[in-house]
Steps between C-alpha positions, in 0.01 A plus 500: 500500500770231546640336163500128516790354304553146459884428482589256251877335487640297210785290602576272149168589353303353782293711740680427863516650848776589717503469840680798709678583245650196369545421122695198495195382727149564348150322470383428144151545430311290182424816350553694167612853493242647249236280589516616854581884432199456282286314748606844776416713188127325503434582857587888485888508548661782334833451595781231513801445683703325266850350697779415272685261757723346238587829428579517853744209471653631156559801613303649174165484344363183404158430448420782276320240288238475745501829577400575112246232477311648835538839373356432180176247594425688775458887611604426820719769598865307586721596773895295403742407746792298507857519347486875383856577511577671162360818323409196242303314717284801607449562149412110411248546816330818368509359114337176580222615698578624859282799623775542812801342635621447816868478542677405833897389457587815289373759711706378773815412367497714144308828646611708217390260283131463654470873519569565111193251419308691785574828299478318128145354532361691799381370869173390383616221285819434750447299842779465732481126630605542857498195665595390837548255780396637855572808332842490361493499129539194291632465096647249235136286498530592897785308583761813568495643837571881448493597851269810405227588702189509286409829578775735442533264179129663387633806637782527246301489226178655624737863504548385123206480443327121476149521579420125452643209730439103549593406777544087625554434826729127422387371838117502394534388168311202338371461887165615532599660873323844418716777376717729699247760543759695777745523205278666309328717702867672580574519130219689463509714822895580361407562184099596429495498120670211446248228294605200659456149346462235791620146463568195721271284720146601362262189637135705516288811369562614813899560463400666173215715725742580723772602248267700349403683867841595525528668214692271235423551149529106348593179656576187370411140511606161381518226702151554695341479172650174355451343858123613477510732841394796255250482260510711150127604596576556829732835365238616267390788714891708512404474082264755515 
């Protein structure tokens, strides 16, 4: 069974949404970050997606704070993103409350770096963020153009041994255009074990249906939810 993961992001301690990628560009949504991580936690969620996107900007962690406070009035289990750059912000992450993090920037321009936290903590609790715009990888809050095809980016540190990977396709994001099911269906064809964590352009049950035919192991959702295309009871049946 698919997991269902909303995605939260926290740009100034509001709860916003980018669109294809863009953080100086979001939409800001009247709602409160426990209240709603509670209100997913009421309708069967287990897991958040919790987007640090002034992190992003700052090029460190940020909104630890609100990390701690979800962690601790909730037992939602917390995925953190956004700004890990240091050995100390992947220890702030893991201290205040974050089951897993998913890194992007570092693996592709400090490899070494990414790889030691791989072997520290172990690539259950280590995601590699890989990112991309028509398939060439994206970092620095998506605004660097690496020039690195998405695939032999996985590749690199599949051989290393990362088992876990999020992967946005930037065109699709904040959309609600359906997800790039092609992109994912050759991940997995290349690389069968891989649990791969869908995000971008979710609008229905069906994208999530189809996700799951494919073979992905969680997908994500934001916008479709706060724009009232998806339902919370609508996703109660992947919760069994």
């Amino acid at each position: 069974m698919i997991r269902v993961v909303p995605s939260v992001a926290i740009l100034g301690g509001q709860v916003v949404k980018t669109i294809r990628g863009d953080v100086d560009k979001v939409k800001v949504y009247d709602k409160n970050p426990l209240d709603l991580a509670m209100e997913f936690e009421d309708n069967g969620i287990t897991r958040l997606h919790l987007i640090d996107l002034d992190g992003a900007r700052q090029r460190k962690v940020v909104n630890y704070p609100i990390l701690e406070t979800l962690s601790k009035y909730t037992k939602l289990v917390i995925e953190f993103t956004g700004g890990i750059t240091s050995d100390g912000d992947v220890r702030t992450a893991f201290e205040f409350g974050a089951s897993y993090i998913a890194v992007a920037s570092v693996p592709m321009h400090q490899p070494e770096k990414f790889s030691a936290w791989l072997t520290t903590y172990g690539n259950k609790k280590i995601i590699l963020a890989a990112d991309a715009y028509e398939g060439i990888v994206r970092t620095k809050g998506w605004k660097r153009h690496t020039g690195i095809d998405i695939m032999e980016h996985i590749h690199h540190f599949y051989e290393l041994g990362i088992r876990k990977v999020k992967s946005t396709e930037i065109s699709r994001d904040g959309t609600m255009e359906g997800p790039a099911l092609d992109t994912y269906k050759e991940m997995l064809r290349r690389f069968p074990d891989l649990e791969i964590t869908a995000s971008g352009g979710i609008r229905s049950v069906e994208d999530i249906e189809n996700l799951e035919a494919i073979g992905v192991s969680e997908v994500l959702f934001a916008k479709s939810f706060y724009e009232g295309r998806i339902q919370l009871k609508d996703l109660q049946k992947f919760h069994v």
